[in-house]
SESE-676589 format. One record per atom (N, C-alpha, C): residue number from 1; atom name; y, z, x. Coordinates in pm, whole numbers. Layout:
% residues N
  resi  name       Y       Z       X
   NUM    CA       Y       Z       X
...
This chain:
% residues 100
  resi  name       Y       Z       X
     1     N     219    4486    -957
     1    CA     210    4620    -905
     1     C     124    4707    -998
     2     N     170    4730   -1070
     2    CA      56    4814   -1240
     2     C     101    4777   -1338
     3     N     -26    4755   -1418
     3    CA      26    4668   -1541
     3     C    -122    4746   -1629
     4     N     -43    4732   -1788
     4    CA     -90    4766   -1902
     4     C    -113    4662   -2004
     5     N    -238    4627   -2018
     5    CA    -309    4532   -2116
     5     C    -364    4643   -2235
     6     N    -281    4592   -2351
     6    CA    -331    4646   -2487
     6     C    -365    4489   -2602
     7     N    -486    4519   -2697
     7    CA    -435    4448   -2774
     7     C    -471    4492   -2919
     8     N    -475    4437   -2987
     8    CA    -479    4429   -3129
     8     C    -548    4367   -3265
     9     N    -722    4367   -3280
     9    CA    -772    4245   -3361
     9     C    -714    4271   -3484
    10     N    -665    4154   -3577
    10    CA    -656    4139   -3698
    10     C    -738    4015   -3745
    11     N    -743    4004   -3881
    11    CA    -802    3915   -3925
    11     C    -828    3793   -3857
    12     N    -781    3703   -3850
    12    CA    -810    3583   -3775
    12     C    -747    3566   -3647
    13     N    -727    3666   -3552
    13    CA    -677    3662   -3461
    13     C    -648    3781   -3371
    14     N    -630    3771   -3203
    14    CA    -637    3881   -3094
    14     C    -481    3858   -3112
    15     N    -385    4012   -3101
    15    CA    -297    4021   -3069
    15     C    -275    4090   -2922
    16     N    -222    4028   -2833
    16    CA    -195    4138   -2748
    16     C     -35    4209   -2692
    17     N     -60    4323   -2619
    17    CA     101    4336   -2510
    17     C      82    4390   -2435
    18     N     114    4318   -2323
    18    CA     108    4330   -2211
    18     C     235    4387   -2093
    19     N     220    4484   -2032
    19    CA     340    4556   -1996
    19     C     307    4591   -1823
    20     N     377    4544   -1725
    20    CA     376    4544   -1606
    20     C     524    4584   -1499
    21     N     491    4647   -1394
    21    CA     606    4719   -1331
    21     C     587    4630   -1199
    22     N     694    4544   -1169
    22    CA     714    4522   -1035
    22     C     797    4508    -966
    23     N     818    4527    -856
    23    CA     985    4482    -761
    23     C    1041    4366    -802
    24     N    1158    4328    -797
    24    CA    1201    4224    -792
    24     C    1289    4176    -676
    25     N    1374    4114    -645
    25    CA    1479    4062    -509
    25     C    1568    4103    -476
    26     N    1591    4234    -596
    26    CA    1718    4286    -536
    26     C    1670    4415    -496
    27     N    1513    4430    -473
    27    CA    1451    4618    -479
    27     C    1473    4713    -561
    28     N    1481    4618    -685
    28    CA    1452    4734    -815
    28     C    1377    4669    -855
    29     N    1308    4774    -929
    29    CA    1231    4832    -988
    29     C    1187    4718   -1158
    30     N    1124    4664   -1195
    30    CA    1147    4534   -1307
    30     C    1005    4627   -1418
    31     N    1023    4608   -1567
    31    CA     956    4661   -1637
    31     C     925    4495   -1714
    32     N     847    4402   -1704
    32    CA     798    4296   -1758
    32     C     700    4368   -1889
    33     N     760    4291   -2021
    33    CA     690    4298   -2133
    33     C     617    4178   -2177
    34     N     529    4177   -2221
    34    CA     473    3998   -2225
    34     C     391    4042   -2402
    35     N     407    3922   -2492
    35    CA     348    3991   -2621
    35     C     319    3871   -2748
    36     N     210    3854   -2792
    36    CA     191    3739   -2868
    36     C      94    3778   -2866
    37     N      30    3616   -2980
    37    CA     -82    3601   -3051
    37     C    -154    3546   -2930
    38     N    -315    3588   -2889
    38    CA    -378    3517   -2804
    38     C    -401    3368   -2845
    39     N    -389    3292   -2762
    39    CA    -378    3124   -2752
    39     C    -261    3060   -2784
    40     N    -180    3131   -2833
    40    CA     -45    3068   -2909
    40     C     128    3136   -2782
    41     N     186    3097   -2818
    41    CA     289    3101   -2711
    41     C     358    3230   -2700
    42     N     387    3328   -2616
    42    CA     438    3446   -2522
    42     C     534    3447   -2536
    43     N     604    3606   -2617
    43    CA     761    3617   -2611
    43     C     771    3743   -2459
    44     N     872    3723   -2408
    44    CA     861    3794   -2299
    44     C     979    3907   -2258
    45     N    1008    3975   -2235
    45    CA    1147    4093   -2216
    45     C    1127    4131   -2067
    46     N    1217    4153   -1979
    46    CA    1208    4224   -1854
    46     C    1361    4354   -1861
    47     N    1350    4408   -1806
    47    CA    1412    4482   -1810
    47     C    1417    4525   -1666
    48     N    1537    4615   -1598
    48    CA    1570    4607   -1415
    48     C    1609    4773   -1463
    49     N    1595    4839   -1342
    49    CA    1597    4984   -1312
    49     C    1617    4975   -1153
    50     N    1717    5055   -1136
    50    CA    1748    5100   -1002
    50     C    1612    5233    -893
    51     N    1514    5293    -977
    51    CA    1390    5268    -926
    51     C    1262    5322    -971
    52     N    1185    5339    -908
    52    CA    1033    5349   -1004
    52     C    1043    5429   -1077
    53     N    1063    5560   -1057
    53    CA    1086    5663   -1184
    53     C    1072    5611   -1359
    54     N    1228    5546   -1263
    54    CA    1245    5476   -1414
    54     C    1215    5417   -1503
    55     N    1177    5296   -1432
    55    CA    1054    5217   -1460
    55     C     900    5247   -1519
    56     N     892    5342   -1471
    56    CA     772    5388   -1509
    56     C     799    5500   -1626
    57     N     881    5496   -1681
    57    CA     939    5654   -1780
    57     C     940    5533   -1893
    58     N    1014    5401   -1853
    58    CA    1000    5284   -1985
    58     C     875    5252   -2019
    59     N     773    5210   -1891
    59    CA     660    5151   -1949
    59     C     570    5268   -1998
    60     N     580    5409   -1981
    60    CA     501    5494   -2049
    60     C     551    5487   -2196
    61     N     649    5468   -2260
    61    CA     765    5484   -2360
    61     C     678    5367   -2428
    62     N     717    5229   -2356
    62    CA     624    5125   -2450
    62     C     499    5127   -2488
    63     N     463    5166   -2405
    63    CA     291    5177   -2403
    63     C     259    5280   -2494
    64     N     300    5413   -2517
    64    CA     300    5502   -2624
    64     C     335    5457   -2720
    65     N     463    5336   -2784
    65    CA     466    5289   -2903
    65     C     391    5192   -2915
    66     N     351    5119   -2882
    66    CA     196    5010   -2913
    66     C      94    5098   -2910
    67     N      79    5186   -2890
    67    CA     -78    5291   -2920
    67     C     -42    5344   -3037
    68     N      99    5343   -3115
    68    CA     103    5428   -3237
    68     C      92    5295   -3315
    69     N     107    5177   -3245
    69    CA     118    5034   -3362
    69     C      -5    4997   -3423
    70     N    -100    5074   -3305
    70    CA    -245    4998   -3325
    70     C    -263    4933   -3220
    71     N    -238    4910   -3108
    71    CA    -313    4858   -3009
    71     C    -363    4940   -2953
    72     N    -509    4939   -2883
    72    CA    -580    4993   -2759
    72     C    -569    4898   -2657
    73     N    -625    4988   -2538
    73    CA    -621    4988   -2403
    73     C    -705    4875   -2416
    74     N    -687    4775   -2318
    74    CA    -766    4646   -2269
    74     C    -887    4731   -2212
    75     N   -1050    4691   -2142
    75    CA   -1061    4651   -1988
    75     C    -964    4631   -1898
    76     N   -1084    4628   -1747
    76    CA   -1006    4630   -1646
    76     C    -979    4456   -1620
    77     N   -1012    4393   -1711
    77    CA    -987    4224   -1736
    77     C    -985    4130   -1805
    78     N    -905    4054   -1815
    78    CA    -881    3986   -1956
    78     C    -984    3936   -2027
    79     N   -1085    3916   -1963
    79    CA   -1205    3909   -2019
    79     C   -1251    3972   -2108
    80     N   -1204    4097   -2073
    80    CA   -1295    4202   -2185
    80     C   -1228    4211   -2263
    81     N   -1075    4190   -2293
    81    CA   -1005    4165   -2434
    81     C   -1014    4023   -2479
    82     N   -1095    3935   -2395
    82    CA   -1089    3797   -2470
    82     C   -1204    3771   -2522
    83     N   -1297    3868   -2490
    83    CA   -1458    3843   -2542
    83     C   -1435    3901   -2702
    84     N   -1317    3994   -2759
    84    CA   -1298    4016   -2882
    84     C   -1267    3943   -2984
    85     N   -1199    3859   -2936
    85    CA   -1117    3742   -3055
    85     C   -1298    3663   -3098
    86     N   -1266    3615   -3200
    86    CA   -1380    3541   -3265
    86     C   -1281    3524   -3358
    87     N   -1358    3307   -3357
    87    CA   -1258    3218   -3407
    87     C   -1316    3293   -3559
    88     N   -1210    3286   -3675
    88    CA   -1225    3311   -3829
    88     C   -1344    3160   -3856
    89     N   -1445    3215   -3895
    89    CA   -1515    3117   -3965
    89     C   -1567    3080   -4076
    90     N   -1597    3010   -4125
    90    CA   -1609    2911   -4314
    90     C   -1713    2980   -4354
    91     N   -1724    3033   -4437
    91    CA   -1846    3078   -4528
    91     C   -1950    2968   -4538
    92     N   -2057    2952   -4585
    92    CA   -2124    2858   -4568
    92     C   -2086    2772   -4716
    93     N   -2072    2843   -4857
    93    CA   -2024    2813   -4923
    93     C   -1924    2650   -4944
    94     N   -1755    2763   -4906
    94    CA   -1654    2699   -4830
    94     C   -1739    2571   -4752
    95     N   -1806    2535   -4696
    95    CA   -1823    2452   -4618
    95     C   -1877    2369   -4649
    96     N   -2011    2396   -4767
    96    CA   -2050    2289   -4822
    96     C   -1995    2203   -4968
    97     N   -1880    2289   -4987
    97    CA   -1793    2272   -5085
    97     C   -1683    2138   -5024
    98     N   -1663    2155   -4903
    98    CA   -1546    2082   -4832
    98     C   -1617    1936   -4807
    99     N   -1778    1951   -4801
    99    CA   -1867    1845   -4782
    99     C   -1887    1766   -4879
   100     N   -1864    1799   -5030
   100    CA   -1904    1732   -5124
   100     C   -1789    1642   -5169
């Protein structure tokens, strides 16, 4: 339904969190948190609200504390937060050092 892609570069790696509002089966209202290191494995939280209001009062709440953590706003596609990560690479040094 609407969803919020933030992430986070650090040194050798894209962090992201990802925060989305959708119905679920019983017609409430679901606040899905999704959050990890890009390529590596997704811790996930959902949370249920009786209805959008609500829902949407949490994911403004999260989304305001990951903008004070240091994450920015994605693109409108994962693309454009995945074109950021760049693998950490060997000095040339380091490399011909590992060669000898």
């Amino acid at each position: 339904m609407v969803e919020a892609l933030l992430y986070r570069t650090c040194r050798t790696h894209v962090r992201y969190y990802r925060i989305e509002i959708v119905w679920n089966l019983f017609t409430e209202a679901s606040v899905m948190v999704e959050w990890g290191v890009q390529g590596g494995a997704a811790q996930r939280s959902i949370s249920c609200h009786s209805d959008l209001r609500c829902a949407s009062a949490t994911a403004d709440r999260l989304r305001t504390r990951a903008l004070k953590r240091g994450y920015q706003i994605a693109g409108d596609s994962p693309a454009a937060w995945a074109s950021t990560c760049r693998p950490a690479t060997k000095s040339a040094a380091s490399v011909s050092s590992s060669n000898a």
